[in-house]
CHARMM-style PDB file with segment names, atoms N, HN, CA, C and O in Angstrom:
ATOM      1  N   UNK     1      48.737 -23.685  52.381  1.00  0.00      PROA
ATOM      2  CA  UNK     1      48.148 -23.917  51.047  1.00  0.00      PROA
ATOM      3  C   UNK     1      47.128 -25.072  51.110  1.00  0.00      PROA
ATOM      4  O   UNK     1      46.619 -25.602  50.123  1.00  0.00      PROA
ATOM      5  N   UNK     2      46.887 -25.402  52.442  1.00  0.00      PROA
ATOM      6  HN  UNK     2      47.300 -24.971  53.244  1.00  0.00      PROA
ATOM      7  CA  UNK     2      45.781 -26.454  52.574  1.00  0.00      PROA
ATOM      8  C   UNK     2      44.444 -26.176  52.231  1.00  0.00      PROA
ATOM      9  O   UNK     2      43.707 -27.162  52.239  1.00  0.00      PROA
ATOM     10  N   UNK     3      43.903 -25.031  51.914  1.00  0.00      PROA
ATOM     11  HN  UNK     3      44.502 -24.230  51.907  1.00  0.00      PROA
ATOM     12  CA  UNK     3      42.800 -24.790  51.542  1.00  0.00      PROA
ATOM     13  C   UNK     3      42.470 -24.323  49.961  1.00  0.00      PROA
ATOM     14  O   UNK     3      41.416 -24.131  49.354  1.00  0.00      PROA
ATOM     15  N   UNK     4      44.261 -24.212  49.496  1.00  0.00      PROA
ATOM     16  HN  UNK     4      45.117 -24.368  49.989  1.00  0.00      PROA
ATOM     17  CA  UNK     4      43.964 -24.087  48.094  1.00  0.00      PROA
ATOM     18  C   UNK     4      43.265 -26.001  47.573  1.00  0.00      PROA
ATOM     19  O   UNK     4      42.203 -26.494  47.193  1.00  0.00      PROA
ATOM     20  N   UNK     5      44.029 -26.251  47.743  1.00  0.00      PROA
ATOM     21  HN  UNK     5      44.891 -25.850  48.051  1.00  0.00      PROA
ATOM     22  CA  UNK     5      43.794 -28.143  47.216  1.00  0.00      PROA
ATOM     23  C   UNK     5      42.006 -28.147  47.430  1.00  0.00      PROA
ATOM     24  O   UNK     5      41.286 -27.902  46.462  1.00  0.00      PROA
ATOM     25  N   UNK     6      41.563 -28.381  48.471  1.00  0.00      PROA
ATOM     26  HN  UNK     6      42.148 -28.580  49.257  1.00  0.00      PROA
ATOM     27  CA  UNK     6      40.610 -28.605  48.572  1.00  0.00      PROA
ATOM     28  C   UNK     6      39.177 -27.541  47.955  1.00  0.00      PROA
ATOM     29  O   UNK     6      38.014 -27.881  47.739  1.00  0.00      PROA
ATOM     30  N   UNK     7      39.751 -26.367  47.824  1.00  0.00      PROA
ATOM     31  HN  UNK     7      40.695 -26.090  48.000  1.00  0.00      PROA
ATOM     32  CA  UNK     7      39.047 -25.459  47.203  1.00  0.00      PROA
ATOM     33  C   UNK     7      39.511 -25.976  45.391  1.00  0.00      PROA
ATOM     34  O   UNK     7      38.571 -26.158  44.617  1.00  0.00      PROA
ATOM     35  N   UNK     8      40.277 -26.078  45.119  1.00  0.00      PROA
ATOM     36  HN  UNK     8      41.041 -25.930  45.748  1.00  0.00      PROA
ATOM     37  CA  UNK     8      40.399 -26.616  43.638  1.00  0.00      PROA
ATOM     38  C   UNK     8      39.455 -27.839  43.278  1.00  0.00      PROA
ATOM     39  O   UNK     8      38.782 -28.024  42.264  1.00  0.00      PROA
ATOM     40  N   UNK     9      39.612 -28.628  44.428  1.00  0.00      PROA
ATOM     41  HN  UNK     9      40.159 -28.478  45.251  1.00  0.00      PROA
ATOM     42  CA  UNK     9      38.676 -29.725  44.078  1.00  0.00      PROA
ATOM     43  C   UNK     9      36.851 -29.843  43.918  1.00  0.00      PROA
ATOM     44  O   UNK     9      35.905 -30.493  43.474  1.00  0.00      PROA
ATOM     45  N   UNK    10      37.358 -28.464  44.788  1.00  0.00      PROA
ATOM     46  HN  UNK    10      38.127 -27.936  45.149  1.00  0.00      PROA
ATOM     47  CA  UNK    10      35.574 -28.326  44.740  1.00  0.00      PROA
ATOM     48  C   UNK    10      35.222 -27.309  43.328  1.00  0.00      PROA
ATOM     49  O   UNK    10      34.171 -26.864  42.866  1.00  0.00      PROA
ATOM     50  N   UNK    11      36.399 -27.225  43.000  1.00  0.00      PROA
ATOM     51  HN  UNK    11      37.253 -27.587  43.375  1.00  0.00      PROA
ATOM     52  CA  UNK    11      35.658 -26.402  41.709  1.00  0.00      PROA
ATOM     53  C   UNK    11      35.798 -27.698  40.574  1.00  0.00      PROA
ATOM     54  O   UNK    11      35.094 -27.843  39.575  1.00  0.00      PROA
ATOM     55  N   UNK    12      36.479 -28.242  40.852  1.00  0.00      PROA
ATOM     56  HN  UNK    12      37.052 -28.124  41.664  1.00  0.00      PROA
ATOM     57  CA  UNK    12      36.103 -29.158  39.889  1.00  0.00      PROA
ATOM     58  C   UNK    12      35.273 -30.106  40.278  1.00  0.00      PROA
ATOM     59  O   UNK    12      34.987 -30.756  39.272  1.00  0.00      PROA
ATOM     60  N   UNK    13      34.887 -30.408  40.943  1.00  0.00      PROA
ATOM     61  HN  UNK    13      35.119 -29.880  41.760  1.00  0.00      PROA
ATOM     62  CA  UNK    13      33.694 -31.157  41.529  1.00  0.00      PROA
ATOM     63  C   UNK    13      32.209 -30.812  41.083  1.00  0.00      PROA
ATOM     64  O   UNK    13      31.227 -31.524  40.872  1.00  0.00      PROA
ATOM     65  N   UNK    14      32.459 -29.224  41.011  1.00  0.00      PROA
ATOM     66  HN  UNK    14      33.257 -28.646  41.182  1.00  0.00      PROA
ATOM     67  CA  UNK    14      30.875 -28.600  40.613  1.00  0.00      PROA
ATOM     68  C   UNK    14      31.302 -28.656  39.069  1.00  0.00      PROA
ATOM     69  O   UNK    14      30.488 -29.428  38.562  1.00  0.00      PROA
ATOM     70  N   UNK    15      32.030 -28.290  38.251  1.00  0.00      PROA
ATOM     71  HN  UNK    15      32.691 -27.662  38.663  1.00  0.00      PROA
ATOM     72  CA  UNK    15      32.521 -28.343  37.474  1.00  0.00      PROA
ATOM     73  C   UNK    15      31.620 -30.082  36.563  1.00  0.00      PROA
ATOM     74  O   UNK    15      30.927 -30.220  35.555  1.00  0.00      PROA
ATOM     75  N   UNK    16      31.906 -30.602  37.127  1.00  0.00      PROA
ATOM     76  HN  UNK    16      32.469 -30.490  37.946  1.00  0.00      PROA
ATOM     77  CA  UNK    16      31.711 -32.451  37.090  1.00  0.00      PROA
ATOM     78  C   UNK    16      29.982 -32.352  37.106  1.00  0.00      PROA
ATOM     79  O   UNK    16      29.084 -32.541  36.286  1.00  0.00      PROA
ATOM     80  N   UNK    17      30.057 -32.045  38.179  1.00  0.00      PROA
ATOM     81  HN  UNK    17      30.787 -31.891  38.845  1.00  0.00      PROA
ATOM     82  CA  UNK    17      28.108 -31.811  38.448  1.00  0.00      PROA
ATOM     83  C   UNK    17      27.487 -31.361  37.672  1.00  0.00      PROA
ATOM     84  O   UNK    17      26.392 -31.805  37.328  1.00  0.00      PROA
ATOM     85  N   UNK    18      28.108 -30.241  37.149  1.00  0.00      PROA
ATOM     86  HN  UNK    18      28.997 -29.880  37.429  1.00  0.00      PROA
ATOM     87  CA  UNK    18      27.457 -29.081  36.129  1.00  0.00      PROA
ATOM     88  C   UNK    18      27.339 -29.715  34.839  1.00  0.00      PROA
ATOM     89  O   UNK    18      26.429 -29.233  34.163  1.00  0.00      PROA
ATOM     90  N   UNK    19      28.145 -30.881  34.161  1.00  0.00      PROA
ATOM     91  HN  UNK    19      28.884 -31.272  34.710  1.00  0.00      PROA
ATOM     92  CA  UNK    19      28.815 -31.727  33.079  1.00  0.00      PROA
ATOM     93  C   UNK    19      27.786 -32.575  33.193  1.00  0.00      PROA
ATOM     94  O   UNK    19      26.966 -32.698  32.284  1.00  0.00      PROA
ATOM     95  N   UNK    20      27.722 -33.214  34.260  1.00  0.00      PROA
ATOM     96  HN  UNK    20      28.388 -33.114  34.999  1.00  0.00      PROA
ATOM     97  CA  UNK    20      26.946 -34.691  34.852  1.00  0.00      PROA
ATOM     98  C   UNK    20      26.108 -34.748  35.706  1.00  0.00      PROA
ATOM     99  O   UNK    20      26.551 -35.163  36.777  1.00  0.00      PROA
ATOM    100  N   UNK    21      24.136 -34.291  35.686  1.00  0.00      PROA
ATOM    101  HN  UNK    21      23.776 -33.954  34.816  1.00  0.00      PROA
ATOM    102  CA  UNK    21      23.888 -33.822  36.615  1.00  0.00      PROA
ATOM    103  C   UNK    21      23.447 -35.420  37.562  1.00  0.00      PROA
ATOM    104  O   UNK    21      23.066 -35.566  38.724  1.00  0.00      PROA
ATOM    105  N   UNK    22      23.732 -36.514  36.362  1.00  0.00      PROA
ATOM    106  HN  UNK    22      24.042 -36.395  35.418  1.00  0.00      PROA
ATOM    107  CA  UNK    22      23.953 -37.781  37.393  1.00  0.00      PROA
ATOM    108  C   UNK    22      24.342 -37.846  38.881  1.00  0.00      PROA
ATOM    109  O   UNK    22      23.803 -38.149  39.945  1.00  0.00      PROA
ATOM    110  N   UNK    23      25.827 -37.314  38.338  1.00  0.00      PROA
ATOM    111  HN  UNK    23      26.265 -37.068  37.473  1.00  0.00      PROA
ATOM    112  CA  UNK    23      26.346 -37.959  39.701  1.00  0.00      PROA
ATOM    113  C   UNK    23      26.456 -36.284  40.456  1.00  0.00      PROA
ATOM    114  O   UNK    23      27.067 -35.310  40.015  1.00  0.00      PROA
ATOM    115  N   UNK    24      25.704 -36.387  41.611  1.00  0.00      PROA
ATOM    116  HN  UNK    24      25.208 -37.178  41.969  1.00  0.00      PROA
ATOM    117  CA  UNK    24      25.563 -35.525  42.569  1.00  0.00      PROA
ATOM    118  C   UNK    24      26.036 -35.742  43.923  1.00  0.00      PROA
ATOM    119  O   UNK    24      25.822 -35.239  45.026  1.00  0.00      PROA
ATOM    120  N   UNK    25      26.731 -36.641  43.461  1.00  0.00      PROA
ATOM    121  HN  UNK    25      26.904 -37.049  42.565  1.00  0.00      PROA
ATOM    122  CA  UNK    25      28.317 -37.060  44.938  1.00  0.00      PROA
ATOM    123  C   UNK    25      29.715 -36.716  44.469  1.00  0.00      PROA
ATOM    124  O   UNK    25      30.095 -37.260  43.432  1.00  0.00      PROA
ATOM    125  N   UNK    26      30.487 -35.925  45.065  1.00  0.00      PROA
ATOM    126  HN  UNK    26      30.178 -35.483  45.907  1.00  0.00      PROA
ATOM    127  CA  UNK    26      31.579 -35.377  45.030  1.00  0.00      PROA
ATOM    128  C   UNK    26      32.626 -36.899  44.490  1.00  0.00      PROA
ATOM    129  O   UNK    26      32.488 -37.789  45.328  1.00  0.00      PROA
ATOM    130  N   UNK    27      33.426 -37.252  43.509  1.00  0.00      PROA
ATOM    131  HN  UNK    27      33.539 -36.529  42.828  1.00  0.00      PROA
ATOM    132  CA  UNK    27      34.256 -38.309  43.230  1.00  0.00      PROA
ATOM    133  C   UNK    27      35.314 -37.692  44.188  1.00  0.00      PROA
ATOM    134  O   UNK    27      35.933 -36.630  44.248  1.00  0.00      PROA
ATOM    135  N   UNK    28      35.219 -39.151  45.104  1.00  0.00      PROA
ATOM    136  HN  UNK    28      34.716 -40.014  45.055  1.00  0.00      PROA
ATOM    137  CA  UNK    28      36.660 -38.810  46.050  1.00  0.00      PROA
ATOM    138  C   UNK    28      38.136 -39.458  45.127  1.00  0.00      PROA
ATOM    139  OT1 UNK    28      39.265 -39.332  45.601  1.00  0.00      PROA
TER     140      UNK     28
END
């Protein structure tokens, strides 16, 4: 399930981007 986590994060990551086209660095 290690690739679910990190695939979740990236949807919320673009998710964030898409919201904020500021910040165009992934929030670790």
């Amino acid at each position: 399930m290690e690739s679910h986590a990190p695939a979740h994060l990236t949807r919320t990551a673009i998710q964030e981007s898409k919201a904020s086209p500021k910040h165009s660095v992934t929030p670790t």
